[in-house]
Structure formats: structure tokens, C-alpha cells
MIDO-507866 format. One line per 10 residues: number of its first residue (from 0); for each residue x, y, z of C-alpha. Coordinates in Angstrom, 1 decimal, always signed. Layout:
BEGIN
NUM> X/Y/Z  ...
// end
This chain:
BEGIN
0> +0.0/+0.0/+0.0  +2.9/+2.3/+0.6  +3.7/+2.3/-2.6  +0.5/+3.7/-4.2  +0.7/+7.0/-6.2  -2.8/+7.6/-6.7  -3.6/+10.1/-3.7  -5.0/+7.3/-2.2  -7.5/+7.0/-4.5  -8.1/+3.1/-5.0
10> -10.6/+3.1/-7.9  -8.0/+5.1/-9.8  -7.1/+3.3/-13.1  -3.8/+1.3/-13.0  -4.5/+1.3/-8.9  -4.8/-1.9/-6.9  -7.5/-2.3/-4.8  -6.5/-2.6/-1.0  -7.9/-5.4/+0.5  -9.6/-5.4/+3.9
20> -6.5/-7.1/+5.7  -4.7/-4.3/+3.9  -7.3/-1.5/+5.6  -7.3/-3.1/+9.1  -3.7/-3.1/+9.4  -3.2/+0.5/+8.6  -6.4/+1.3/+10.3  -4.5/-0.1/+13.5  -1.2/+1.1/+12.5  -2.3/+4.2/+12.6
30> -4.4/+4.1/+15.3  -7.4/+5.3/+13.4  -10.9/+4.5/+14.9  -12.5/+4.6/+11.6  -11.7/+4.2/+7.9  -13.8/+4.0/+4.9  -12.4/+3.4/+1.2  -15.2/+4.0/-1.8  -14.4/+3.0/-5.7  -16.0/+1.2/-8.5
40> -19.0/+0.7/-7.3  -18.0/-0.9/-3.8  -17.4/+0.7/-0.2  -15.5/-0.8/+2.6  -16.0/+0.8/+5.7  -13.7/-0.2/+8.9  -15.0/+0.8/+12.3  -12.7/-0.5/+15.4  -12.4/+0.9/+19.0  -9.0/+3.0/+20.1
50> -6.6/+0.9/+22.0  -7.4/+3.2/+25.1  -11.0/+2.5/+25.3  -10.4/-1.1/+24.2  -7.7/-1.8/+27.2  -10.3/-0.3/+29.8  -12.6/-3.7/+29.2  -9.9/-6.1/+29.4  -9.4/-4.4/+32.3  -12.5/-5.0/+33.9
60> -12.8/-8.4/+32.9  -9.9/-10.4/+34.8  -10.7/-8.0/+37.8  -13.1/-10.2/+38.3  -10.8/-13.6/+38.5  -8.6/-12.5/+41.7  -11.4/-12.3/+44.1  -12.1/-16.0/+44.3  -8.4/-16.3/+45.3  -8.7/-14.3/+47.9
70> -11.5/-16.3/+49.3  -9.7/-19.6/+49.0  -6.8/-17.7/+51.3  -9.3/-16.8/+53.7  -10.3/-20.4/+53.9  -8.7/-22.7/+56.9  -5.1/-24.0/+56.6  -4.3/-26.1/+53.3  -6.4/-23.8/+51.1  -3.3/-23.3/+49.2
80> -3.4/-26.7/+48.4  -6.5/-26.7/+46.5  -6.4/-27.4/+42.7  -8.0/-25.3/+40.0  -9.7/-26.5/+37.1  -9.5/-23.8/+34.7  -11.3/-23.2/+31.2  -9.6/-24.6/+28.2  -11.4/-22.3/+25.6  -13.8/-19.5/+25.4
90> -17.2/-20.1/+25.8  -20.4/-20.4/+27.5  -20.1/-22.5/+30.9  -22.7/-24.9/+32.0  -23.3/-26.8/+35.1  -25.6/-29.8/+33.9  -26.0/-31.6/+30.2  -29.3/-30.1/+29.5  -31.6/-27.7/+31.3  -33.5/-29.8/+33.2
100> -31.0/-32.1/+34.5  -29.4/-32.0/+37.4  -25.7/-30.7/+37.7  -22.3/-32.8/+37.3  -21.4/-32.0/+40.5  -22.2/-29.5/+43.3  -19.6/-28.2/+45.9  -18.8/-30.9/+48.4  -19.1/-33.8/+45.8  -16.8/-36.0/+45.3
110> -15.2/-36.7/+42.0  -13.1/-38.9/+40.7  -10.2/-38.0/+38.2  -11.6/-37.7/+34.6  -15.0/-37.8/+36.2  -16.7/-34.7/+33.6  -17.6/-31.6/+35.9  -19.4/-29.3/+33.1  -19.7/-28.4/+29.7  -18.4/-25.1/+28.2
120> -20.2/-24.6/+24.9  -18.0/-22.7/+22.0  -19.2/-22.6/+18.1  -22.6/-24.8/+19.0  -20.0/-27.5/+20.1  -20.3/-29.1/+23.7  -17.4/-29.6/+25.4  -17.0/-31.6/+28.8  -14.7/-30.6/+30.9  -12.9/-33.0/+33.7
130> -11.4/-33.0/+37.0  -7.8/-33.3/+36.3  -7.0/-35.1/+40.1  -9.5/-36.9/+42.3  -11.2/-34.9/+45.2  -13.5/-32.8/+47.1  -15.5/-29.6/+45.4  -14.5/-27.3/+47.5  -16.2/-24.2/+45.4  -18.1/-24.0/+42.1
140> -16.2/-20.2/+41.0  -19.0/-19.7/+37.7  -22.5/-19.5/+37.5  -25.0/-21.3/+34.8  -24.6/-19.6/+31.4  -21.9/-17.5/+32.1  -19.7/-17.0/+29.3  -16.2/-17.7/+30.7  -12.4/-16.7/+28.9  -9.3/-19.2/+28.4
150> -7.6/-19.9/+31.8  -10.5/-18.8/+33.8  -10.9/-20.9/+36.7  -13.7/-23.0/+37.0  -14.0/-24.9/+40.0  -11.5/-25.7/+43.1  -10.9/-29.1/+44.0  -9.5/-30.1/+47.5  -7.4/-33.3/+47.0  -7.0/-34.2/+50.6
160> -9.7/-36.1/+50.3
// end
């Protein structure tokens, strides 16, 4: 694209038209928060959010995340030696098979290792996710539906059990 002399202009004759990966990458290079490109009959418009208002989410999100582990510290001696079963994938985290069914498991169960503790649901697929070490559900850290993020923990498991 640097190499255009056309003032820009991509429906100029001779001119290559940029692609959108083309437009995205100097949309962000630039920092722009909107760019739109119009010639021979098409329009591309690209729309994104500044890196300053986009960090203040991501911000907010894992803020979230540390105050389960400040309730496991608060728990009675050993805490620290509960395991977490964190998220695999992005996705949409649910406690039982279907709606009406009743849940894998429920804090104070106890579970075998392998033994499936939900489902996290990502492009219409279901995916079950297991206890990676026998044990005790000591807390269930994610309600019904809630759409969880890679590494997000899950459950605690005490293995003391």
C-alpha cells in the first residue's frame, strides 16, 4: 500500500484495490478508529475501538478472577493446596447436560479424576470438561450460562480427600 501514487485513490485506473486485511492493518497502524475506502461501485468501511477505550474492558474483565483467590486464602489452613480447574477455551459455561438435568457435581461432591464436571459450549460444540486429580468440590467459582475466557478458573478441587 505504501507504494500507491494515486492520492489514495483506489478506484484510480492502474490502482490496486486494498484489500480489507490491507485496511485493518493501517487502520491499526495508525491508530485510526474509523476508515472507509469507496471505488467502482464498492465501499469498505472499517469501524474499530482505540486501543485506550479497548484496554479499559480487558481491564475490567480479569478484575473479576482474583477475588475467588482471595476467598480460597481466607479459607482454613491447606487452602493453598487446592487445585484449579480452569477453562480450556472460550465459551459459554454450563453446570448440567441439559436444562432440566441436574448438575455434574455441586460443591462438596466428590469426583473422581476424569470424572466430567461441566460443559463449556464454543461454536454450537459441547465440550465436557474433567477433573484433572480426584477430590472434594470445595467451590463452584461460575454460574450457569456465564460465558467464561481461556484460563478462567472453574472450579476448586481439594485433594486431601
Amino acid at each position: 500500500m505504501a507504494g500507491r501514487k494515486n492520492g489514495g485513490k483506489a478506484g484510480a485506473p492502474g490502482a490496486a484495490r486494498p484489500t480489507v486485511t490491507e485496511l485493518v492493518e493501517l487502520a491499526v497502524k495508525h491508530d485510526l478508529a474509523e476508515l472507509e475506502v469507496e471505488g467502482s461501485g464498492t465501499r469498505i468501511r472499517v469501524v474499530r475501538q482505540r486501543a485506550a477505550a479497548a484496554a479499559a474492558p480487558r481491564v475490567e474483565g480479569p478484575a473479576p478472577m482474583p477475588s475467588p483467590m482471595p476467598a480460597a486464602v481466607a479459607e482454613p489452613a491447606g487452602a493453598g493446596d487446592l487445585v484449579k480447574i480452569e477453562a480450556p477455551m472460550v465459551g459459554t459455561f454450563y453446570r448440567a447436560p441439559s436444562p432440566d438435568a441436574a448438575p455434574y457435581v455441586q460443591e462438596g461432591d466428590v469426583v473422581k479424576d476424569g470424572q466430567v464436571l461441566c460443559i463449556i459450549e464454543a461454536m454450537k460444540l459441547m465440550n465436557e470438561i474433567e477433573a484433572k486429580t480426584p477430590g472434594r468440590i470445595a467451590r463452584v467459582l461460575v454460574e450457569n450460562g456465564q460465558p467464561v475466557e481461556f484460563g478462567q478458573p472453574l472450579f476448586l478441587i481439594d485433594p486431601r480427600v
